[in-house]
N, C-alpha and C positions, 0 to 999 in steps of 0.2 A: 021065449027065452026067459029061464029063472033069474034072475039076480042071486037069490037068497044063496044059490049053487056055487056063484063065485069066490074065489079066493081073495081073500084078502091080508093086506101085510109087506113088509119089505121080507124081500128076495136077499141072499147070501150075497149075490151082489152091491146091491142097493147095500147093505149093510156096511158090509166091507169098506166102500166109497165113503162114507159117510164117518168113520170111524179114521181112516185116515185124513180125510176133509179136518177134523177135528182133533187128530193130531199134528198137522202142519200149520195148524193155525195153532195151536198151543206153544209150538216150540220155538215159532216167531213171537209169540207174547214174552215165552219165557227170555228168547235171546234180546227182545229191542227194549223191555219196561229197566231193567237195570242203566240202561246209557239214558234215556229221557229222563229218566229218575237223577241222574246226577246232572243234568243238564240244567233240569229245573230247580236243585238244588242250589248250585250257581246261582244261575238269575237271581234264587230270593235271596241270596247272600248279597248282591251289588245292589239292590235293591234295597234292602235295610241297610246296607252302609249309606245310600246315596240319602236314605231319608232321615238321618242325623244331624241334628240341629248344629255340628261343629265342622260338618265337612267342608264348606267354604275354606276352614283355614287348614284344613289338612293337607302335609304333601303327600306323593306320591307313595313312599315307603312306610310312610301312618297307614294308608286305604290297602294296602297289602297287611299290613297286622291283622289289621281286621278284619279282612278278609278271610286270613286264616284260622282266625281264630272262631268267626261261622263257618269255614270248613269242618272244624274240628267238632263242634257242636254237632252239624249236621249229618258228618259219618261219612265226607268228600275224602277218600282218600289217595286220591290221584295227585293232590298237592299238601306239604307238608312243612315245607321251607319257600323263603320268600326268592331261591334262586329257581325255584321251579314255576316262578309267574311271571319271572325276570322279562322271557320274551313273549308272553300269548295276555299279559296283565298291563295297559298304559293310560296315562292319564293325559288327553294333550288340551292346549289351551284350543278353543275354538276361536271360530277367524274373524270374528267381530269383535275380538276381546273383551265380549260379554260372559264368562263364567269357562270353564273347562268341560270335557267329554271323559268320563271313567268306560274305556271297552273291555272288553275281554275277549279274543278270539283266538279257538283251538279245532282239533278234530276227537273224536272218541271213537276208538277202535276197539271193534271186539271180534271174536271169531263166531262164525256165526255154523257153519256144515263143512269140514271138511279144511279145504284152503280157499274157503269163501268168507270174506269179512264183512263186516258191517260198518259202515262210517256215516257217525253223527257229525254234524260241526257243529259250531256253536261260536255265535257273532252277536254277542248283547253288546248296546251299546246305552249308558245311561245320560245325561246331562248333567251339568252341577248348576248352579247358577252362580254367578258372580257374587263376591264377597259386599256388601256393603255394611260396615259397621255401624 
């Protein structure tokens, strides 16, 4: 038996497969990096609020400016007014009355094929630490 005789190569098949293999994997990249992308946007917005040397004294509706106001930097357009964080934005005192908790928790919907959605949620939650002058 020759070897050197055999054929070698993908088949119209194998081609095919592989082509669309590689477009369903593209069109999931394209539909899911925009919601993770704002997800993680978020986080580093509570995140640099939480790590401001004045948040101790901050209330609730201060940590909402500023939150907007890294929305706005960051290009978050899903919130814009502080009535839009009214219910998925809270600050509560934690149960030892050692410092407060800054949360944030929503869902992010997008369509993804058809009348198939895609849903992120998003449940950060940060610590404060307690004020000591």
């Amino acid at each position: 038996m020759n070897l050197l005789h055999r054929q070698r190569g993908l088949s119209l098949w194998e081609l095919l497969f592989y082509g669309v293999l590689i477009g369903v994997s593209a069109l999931v990249v394209i539909k899911l990096l925009p919601l993770y992308m704002e997800k993680f946007k978020v986080e580093k917005a509570m995140q640099s609020i939480a790590t401001q040397p004045d948040i101790r004294t901050l209330e609730e509706s201060d940590m909402k400016n500023r939150l907007l106001r890294h929305f706005e930097i960051e290009d978050v357009d899903k919130f814009s007014r502080q009535e839009d964080l009214k219910k998925i934005f809270t600050v509560t005192k934690n149960k030892d009355n050692e410092g407060r908790t800054m949360s944030m928790k929503y869902e992010i919907r997008a369509p993804f094929l058809g009348a198939l959605d895609v849903v992120l949620k998003v449940d950060k939650q940060i610590a404060i630490p307690a004020y000591s002058p």
